[in-house]
Structures are given as C-alpha cells and as structure tokens.
C-alpha positions in Angstrom: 109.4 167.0 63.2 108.8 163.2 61.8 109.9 162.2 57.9 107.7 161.6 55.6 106.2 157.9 55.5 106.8 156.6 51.9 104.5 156.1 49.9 105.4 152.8 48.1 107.2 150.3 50.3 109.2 147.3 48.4 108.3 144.1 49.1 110.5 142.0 51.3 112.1 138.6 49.9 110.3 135.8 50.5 111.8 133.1 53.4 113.0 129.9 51.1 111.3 127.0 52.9 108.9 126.8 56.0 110.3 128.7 58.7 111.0 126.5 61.5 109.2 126.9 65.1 111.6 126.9 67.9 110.9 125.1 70.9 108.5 126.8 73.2 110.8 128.0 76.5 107.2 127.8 78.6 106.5 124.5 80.9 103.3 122.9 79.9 102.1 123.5 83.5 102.1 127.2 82.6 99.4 126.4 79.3 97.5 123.8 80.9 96.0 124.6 84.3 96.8 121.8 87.3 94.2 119.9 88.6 93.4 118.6 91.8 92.8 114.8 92.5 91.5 114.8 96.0 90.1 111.3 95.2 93.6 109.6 94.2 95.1 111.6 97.0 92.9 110.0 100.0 93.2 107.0 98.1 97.0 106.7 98.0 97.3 108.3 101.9 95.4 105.5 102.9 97.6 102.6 101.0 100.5 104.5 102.9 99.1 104.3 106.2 97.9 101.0 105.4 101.3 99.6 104.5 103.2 102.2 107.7 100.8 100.4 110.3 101.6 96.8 109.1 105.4 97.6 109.1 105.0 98.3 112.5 102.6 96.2 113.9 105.4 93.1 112.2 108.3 95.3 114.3 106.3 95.5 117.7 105.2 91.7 117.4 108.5 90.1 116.5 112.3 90.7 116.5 112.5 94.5 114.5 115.5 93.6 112.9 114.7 90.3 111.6 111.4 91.6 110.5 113.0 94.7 108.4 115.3 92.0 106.8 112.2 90.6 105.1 111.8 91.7 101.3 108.3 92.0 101.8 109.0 94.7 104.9 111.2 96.6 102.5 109.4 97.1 99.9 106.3 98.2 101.8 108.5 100.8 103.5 109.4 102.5 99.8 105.7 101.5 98.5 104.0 104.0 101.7 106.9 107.0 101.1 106.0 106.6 97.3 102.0 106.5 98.2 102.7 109.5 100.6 104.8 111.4 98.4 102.3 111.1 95.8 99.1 111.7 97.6 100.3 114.7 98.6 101.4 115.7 95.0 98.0 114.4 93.9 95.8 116.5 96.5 98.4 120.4 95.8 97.8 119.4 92.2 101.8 118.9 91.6 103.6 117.2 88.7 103.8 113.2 89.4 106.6 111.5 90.9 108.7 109.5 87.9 107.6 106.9 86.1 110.7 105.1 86.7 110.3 105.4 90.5 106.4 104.3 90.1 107.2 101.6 88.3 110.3 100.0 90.5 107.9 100.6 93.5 104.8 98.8 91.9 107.6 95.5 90.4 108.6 95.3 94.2 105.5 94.7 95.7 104.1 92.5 92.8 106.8 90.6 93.3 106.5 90.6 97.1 102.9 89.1 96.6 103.7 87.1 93.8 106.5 84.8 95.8 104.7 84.8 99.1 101.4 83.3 97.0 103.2 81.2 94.5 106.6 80.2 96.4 106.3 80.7 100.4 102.2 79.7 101.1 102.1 77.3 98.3 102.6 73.6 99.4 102.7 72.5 95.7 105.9 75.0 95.8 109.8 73.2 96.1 110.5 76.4 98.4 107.4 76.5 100.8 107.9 77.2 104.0 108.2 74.3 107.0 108.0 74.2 110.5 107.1 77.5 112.6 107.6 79.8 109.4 104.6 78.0 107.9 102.2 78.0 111.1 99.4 80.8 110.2 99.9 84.1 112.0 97.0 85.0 114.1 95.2 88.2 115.9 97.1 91.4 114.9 100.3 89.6 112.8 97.7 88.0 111.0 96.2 91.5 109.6 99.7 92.6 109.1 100.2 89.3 107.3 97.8 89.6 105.0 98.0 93.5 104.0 101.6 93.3 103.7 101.7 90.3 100.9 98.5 90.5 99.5 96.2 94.2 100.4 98.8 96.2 99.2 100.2 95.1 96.3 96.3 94.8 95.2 95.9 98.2 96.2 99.2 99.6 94.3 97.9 97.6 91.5 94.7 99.1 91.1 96.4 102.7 91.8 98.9 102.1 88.8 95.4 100.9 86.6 93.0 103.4 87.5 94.7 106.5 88.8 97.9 107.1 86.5 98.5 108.0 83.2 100.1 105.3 81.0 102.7 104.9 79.0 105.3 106.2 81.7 107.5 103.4 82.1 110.2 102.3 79.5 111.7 99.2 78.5 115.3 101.0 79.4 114.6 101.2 83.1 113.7 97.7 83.6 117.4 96.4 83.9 117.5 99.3 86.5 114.8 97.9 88.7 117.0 94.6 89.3 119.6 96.6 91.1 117.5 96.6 94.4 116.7 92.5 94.3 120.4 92.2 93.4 121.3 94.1 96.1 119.2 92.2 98.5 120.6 89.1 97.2 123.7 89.9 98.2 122.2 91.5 101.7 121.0 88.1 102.8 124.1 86.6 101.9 126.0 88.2 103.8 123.9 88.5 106.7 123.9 84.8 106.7 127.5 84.9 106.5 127.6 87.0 109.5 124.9 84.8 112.0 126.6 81.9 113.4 125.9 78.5 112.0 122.5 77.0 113.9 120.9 80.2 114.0 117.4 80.9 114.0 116.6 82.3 110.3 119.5 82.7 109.6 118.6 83.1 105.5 115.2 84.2 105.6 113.8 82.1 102.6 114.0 78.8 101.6 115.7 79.7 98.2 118.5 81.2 99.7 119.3 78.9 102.6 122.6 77.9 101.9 122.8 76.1 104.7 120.2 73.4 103.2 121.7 74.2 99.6 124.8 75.6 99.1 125.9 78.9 97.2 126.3 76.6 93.6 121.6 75.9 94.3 121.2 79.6 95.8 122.7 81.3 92.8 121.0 79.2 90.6 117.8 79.9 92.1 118.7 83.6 92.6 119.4 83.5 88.8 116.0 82.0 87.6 114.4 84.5 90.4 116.1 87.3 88.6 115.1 86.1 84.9 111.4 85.8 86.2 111.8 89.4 87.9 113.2 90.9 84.7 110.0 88.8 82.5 107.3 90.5 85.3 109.0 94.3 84.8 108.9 93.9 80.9 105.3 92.6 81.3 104.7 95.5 83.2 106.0 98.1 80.6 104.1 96.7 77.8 100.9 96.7 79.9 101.5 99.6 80.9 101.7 101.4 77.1 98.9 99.1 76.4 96.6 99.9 78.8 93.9 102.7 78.2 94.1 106.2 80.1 91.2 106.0 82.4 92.0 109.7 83.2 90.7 111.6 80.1 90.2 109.3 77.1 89.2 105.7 78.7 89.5 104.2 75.0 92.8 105.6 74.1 96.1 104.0 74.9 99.6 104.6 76.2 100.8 102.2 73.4 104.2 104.6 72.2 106.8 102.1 72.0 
C-alpha cells in the first residue's frame, strides 16, 4: 500500500546565480559524425610515394650514405611518413595528425626548397655550389632532383592551403621546430670532423665547409640560417591563423591568436 501524494508541495529555494555547466565528459567525435576525405587521402598517398621513390632513386644512383646526409633527403623521408600517416587518417575518417608535427614537417621542406632555389642553384648566391656539385643532374637523378627540392614542397604547400583546417599551429612550437636544423648542424659537424681532411664532400654545403671557412664563418652563417628559419616558421603560423578554412567556411579564418 503507497502513501498518499500530498496535495500542496512547497516550493524549493531558488539556485543564487546561474548554475554553471560542467564540462561535457563526451569527445566531439562522438556529437559530430567523421567524415571521409578520399580526395585528400589519394592526394597525400601520392606526395608520399612521390617523395619514397625519389629518396630511393638518389640512394640507388649515388653513394646511400652521402645521399641520406643531405637535409633535403631527410626531410622528404619525415614529409612521405607524415603524408602516409595522414592519408590513411584522411581516407578511415580519423582525427588529424598534430598540428605541431604538420607544421615542423611543412617548415622543413620549405626550407629544403627555399635554400636549394635561393642559396645552392642561385649563381647570384655567396654559397652556390661549384664544380661537379653544380653540373645539372640528368635522366632519373634529374627527376629525383627536381621532386625532391621543388615538387614536393609545392605539393606539401598546397596540402597545408587547401586540405587542412587552419589555425593549428602556435607561435609556442616554433622554437621547437629549430631543434631538428640544430641538430643537423651539429650532425654535419661532426661528420666532417670524422672524414679525413681532402675528402670528397666532406661538409655537404657550402655554408658549412669549414674547411673553406672555419668554425668562427660556419657558426655565423649557421646563426643567420637559424634567424631566417625561426622568421619563415613565425610566418608560417600567422599565415596559417590567417588564412581561410577552405574545408567548410571558405571566407572565414583561423585568425585566434
């Protein structure tokens, strides 16, 4: 047998203030439903087995170890895992890789293209290459040439433009994308150090041949190599919040900092 329901009830006190919502416990990949990007996927497969094939075609054709000391070698090897990694996220509908590992990826091969075009090629250039470094590579190393220093930085250019979301990379992790050229500063140094005195390429670039220049010149270029580096990855950022979203709202921005 149930008691009686009462007939009057007494109001409850009011809550002072707006109550507070807590955060919500459930991932926004639970609200919002994933989408497939078969598109970006192929896309960014192809810019990995683009960069993969050059890689090795440059190992087959020369000396493999003097070919993976090259920058340019190094970071196409971390651009095609990154493409990979990400084509396959893009194609199961999976949550991006980090911004911060997109946007170290993208600063290396920019920078890869940038001193090849501006430093290495350039005759104009205090640091252009002489002798059988600058003699044009032909047949196969020539098509390795070319997509290594100047196809796929394009192509991870126009990936980062048209195919991600902006405003993913932060002002904070730009002293954090320096770590790797410092490290291969320091790489080539001591590689040099290692070679015997006379050898063939012995420092792979003309601003670090100490040799020619001496460690006082190499840091000092190495220095205004790393303030130019450090200029490009802040440019980067603030394009990158700047830019519109070309993946839902073409004339909105990223622009949060």
């Amino acid at each position: 047998m149930t008691a009686p329901i009462p007939r009057d009830i007494p109001d409850l006190p009011a809550i002072p203030g707006n109550p507070a919502l807590q955060p919500s416990p459930v991932p926004a990949s639970a609200v919002i439903t994933p989408v497939r990007r078969p598109a970006a996927a192929a896309f960014r497969l192809l810019v990995a087995l683009a960069a993969t094939a050059s890689v090795t075609l440059e190992m087959l054709l020369g000396d493999a170890s003097r070919a993976l000391g090259h920058f340019a070698i190094q970071s196409n090897i971390l651009l095609a895992l990154v493409m990979a990694l990400s084509a396959r996220r893009a194609w199961s509908a999976g949550r991006p890789l980090p911004g911060a590992v997109l946007g170290a990826t993208l600063l290396y091969v920019v920078i890869t293209a940038l001193v090849h075009h501006l430093l290495l090629a350039n005759e104009a250039s205090p640091f252009s290459l002489t002798g059988e470094a600058a003699a044009a590579p032909t047949g196969w190393q020539a098509v390795a040439h070319h997509t290594l220093h100047t196809l796929t930085p394009i192509a991870a250019v126009l990936d980062w433009l048209l195919l991600t979301t902006p405003g993913r990379l932060h002002l904070r992790q730009a002293g954090t994308w320096l770590l790797y050229p410092l490290a291969y500063l320091a790489f080539s140094l001591i590689r040099g150090e290692l070679l015997l005195p006379g050898t063939a390429d012995r420092y792979l670039y003309p601003f670090l041949d100490v040799d020619q220049d001496g460690y006082k010149k190499v840091l000092g270029n190495a220095l205004l190599l790393g303030l130019s580096f450090y200029t490009l990855a802040i440019l980067l950022v603030v394009l990158d919040h700047a830019r519109p979203n070309p993946l839902h709202h073409p004339w909105k921005t990223g622009f949060r900092l």
